[in-house]
Backbone bond lengths (Angstrom), bond angles and torsions (degrees), N, CA, C in turn:
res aa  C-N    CA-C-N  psi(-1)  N-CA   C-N-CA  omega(-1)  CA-C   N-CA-C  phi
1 X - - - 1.442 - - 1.524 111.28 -
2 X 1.463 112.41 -46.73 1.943 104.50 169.26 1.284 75.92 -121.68
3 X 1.613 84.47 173.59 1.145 125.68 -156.52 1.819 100.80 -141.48
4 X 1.208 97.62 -51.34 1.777 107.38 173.61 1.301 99.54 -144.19
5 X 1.415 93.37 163.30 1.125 103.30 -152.93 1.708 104.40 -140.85
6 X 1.383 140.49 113.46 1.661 116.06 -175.66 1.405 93.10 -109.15
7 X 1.485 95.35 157.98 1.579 110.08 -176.16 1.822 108.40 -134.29
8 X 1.056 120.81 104.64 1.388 126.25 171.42 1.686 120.67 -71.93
9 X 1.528 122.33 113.20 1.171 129.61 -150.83 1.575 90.96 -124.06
10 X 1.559 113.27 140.86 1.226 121.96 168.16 1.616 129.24 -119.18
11 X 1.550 87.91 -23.94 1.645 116.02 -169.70 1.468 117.07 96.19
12 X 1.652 121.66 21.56 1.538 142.66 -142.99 1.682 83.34 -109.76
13 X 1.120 117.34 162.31 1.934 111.40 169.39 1.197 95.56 -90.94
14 X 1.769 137.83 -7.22 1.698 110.78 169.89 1.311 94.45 -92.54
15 X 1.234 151.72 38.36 1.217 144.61 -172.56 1.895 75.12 -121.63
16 X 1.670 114.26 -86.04 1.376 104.88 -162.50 1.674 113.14 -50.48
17 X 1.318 130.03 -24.85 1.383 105.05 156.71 1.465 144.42 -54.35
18 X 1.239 93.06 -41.78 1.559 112.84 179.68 1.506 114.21 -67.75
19 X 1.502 122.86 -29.20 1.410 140.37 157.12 1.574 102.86 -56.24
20 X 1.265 133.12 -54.81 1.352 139.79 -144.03 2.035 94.15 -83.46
21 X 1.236 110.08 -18.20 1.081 119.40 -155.58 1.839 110.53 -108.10
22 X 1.695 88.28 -34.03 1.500 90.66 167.81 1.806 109.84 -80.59
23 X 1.360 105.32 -31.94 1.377 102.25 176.54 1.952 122.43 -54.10
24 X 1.208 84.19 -31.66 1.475 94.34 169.76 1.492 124.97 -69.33
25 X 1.666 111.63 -40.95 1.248 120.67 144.67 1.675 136.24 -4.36
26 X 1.253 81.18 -77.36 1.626 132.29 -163.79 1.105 89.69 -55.61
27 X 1.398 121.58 -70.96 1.627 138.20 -161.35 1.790 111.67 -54.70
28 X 1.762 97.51 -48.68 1.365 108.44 -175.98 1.823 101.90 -52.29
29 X 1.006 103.76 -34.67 1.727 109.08 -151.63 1.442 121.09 -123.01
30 X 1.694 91.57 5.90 1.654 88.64 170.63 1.660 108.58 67.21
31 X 1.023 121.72 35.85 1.538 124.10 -174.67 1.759 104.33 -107.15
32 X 1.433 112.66 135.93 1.039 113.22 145.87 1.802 154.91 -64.11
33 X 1.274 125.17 96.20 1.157 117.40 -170.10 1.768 126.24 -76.57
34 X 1.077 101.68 141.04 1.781 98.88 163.55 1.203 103.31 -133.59
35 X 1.337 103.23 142.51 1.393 120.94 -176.14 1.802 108.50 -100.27
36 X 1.151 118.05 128.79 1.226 122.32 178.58 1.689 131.59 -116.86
37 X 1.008 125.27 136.26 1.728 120.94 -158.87 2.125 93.59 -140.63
38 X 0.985 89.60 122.35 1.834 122.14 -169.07 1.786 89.22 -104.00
39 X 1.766 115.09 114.78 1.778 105.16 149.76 1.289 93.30 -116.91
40 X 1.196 102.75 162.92 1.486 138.42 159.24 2.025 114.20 -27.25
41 X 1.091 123.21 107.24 1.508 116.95 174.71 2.118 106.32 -41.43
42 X 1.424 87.12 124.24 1.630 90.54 171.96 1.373 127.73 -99.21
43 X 1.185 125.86 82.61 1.832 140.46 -160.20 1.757 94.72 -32.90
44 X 1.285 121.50 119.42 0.985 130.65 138.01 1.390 125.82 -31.71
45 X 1.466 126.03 -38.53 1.597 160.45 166.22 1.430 86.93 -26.04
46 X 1.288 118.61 -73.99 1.552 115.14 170.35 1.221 144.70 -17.96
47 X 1.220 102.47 -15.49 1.834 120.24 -173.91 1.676 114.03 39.33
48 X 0.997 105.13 158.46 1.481 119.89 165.92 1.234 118.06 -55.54
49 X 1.531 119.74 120.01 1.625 122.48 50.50 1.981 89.35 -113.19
50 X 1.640 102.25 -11.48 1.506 116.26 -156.89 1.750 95.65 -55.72
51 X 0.950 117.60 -42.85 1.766 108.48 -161.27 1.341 88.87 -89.74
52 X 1.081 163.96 -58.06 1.145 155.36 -164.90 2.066 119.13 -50.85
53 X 1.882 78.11 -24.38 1.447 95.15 -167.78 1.695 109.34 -71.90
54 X 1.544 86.00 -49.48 1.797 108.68 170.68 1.468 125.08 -58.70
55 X 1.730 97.99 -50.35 1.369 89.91 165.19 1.747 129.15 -54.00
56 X 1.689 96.66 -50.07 1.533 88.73 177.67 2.020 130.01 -69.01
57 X 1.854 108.10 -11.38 1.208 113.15 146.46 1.653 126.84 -44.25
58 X 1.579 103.63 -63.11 1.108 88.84 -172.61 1.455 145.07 -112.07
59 X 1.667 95.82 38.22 1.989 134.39 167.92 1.517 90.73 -86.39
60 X 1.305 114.12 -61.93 1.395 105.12 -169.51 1.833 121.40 -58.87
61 X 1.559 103.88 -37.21 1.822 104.12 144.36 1.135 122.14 -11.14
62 X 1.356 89.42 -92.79 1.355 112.28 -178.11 1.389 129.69 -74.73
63 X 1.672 131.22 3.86 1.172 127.19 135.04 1.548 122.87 -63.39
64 X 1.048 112.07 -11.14 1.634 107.31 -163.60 1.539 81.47 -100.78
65 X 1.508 124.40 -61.52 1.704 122.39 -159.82 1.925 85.62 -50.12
66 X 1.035 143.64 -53.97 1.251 142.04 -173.54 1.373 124.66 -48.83
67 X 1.378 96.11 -35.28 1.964 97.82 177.53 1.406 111.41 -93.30
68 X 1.469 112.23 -19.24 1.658 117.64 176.86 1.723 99.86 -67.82
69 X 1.197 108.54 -27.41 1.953 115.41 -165.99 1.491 98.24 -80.27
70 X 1.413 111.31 -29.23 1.887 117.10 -164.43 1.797 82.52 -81.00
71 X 1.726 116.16 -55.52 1.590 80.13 -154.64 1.851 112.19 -91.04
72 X 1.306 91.79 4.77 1.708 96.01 158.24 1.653 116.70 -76.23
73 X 0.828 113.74 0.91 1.885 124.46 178.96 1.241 104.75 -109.82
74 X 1.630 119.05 -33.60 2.032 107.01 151.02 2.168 75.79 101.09
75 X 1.126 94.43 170.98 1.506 129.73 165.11 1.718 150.91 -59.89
76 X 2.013 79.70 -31.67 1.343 118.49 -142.78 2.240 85.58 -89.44
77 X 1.462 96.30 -3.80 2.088 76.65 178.96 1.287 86.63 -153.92
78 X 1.587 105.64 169.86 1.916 107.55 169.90 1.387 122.95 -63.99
79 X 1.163 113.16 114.21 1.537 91.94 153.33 1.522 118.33 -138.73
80 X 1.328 117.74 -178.87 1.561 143.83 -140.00 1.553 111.37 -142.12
81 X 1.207 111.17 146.82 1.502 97.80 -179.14 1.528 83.31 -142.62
82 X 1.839 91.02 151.66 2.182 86.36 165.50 1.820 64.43 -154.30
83 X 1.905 81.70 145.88 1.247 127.05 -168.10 1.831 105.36 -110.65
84 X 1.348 120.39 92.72 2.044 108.61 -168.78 1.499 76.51 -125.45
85 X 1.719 84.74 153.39 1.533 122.49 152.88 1.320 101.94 -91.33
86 X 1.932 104.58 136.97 1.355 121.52 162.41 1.183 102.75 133.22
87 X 1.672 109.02 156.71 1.486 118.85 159.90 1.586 113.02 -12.60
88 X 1.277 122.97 113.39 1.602 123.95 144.01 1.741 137.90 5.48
89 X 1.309 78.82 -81.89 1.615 103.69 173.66 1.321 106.73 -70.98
90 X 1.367 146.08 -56.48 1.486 122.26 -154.23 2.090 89.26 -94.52
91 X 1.045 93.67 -3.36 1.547 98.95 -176.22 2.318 103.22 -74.05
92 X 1.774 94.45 -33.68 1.559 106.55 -166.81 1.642 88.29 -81.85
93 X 1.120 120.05 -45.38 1.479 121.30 -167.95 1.648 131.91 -50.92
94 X 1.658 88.96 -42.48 1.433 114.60 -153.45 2.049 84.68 -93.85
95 X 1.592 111.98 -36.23 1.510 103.36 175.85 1.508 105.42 -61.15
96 X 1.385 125.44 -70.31 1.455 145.90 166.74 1.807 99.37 -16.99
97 X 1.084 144.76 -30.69 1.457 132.60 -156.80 1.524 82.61 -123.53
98 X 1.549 120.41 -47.12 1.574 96.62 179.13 1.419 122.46 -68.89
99 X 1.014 128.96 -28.67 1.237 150.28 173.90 1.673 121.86 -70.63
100 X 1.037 106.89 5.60 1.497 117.85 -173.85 1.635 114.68 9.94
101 X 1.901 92.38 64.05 1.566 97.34 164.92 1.127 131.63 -89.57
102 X 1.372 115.49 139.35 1.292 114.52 -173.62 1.891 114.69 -73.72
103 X 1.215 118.53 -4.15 1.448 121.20 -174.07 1.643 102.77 -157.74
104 X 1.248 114.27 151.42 1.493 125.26 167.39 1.281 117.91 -114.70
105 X 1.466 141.68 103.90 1.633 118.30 -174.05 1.738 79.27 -103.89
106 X 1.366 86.17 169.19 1.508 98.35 170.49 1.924 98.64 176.67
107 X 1.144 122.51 139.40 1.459 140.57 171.68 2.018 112.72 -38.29
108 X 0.935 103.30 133.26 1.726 110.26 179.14 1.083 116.65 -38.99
109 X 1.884 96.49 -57.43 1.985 106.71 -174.55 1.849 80.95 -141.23
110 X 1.061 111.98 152.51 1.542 148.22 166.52 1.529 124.55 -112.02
111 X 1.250 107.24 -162.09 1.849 110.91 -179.77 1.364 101.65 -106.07
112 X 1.695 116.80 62.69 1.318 116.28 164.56 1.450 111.21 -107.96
113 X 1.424 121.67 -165.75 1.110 127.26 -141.86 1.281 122.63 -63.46
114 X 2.117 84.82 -53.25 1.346 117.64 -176.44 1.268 110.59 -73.36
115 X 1.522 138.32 119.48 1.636 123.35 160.21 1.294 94.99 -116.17
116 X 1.285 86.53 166.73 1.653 130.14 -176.14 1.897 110.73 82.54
117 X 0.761 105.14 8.51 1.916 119.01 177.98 1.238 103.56 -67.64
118 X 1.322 128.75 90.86 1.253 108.48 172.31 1.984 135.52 -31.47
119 X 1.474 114.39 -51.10 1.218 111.47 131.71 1.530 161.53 -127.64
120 X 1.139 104.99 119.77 1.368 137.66 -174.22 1.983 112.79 8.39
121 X 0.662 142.42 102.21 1.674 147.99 179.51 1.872 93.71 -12.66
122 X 1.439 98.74 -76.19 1.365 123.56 -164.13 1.923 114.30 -49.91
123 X 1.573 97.64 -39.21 1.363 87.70 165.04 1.268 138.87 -115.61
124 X 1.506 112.52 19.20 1.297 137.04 139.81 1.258 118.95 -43.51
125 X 1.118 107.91 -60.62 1.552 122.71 -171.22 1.395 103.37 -65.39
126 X 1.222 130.05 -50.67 1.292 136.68 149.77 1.254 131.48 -17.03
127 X 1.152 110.39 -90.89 1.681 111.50 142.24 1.617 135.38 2.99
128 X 1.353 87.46 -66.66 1.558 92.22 -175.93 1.668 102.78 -98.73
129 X 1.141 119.48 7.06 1.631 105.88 167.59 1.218 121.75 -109.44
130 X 1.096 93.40 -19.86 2.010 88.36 -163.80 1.256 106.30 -77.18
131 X 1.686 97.91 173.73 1.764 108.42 -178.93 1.029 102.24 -91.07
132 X 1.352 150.36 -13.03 1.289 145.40 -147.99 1.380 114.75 -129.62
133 X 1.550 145.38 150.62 1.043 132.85 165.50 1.559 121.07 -45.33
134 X 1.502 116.98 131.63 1.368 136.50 163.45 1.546 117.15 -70.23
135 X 1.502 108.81 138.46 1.463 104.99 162.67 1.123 113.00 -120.39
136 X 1.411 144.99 132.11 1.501 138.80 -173.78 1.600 98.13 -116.46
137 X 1.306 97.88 121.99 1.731 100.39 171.70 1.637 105.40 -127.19
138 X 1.812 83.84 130.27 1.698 92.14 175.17 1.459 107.75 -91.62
């Protein structure tokens, strides 16, 4: 039934569920996972050395939230990581359609803006855009 599988990681605990859950996925079905990590666009506006500074802050973020997601996903199937700047959502969408995944998991609510929403901006939007089945994990 999948085949691949993308997983949007924040470092949020509905993020490591929703990981823990696609991994289970994965396993049942022989699916490939990639794990995916969305920052914030870093304004150039900033000038040098400052945006360069930020940018390289927050790759290194998100290299680490990425390798904590690989060895929480274990050994036992493939996986992939891609590291983008930008909004979340059109960041999950635009991987998900290039990537011709067959599923999206991703966490309810994350470390976005809005709290207390029951659900989350980012995977709302999700939800209602993608081509592919959604998974929402609380």
């Amino acid at each position: 039934m999948f085949r691949k599988i993308l997983v949007a990681v924040d470092g949020s605990r509905h993020a490591s569920a929703a990981l823990a859950l696609a991994v289970d996925l994965a396993q049942r079905y022989s699916a490939s996972l990639c794990l995916l990590h969305a920052f914030p666009h870093v304004s150039d506006l900033l000038g040098t050395p400052y945006h360069e500074d930020l940018l390289a802050a927050r790759t290194t973020i998100g290299r680490q939230l990425l390798e904590a997601a690989r060895m929480q996903a274990g050994e036992a199937l493939p996986v992939e990581t891609q590291l983008v700047e930008g909004p979340p959502a059109p960041a999950i969408l635009r991987a998900a359609e290039e990537g011709d995944y067959d599923l999206v998991v991703l966490g309810s609510r994350g470390h976005g803006k809005i709290a207390g929403l029951l659900l989350g901006s980012t995977s709302s939007a999700v939800a209602q855009h993608a081509g592919c089945p959604v998974l929402l994990v609380h």
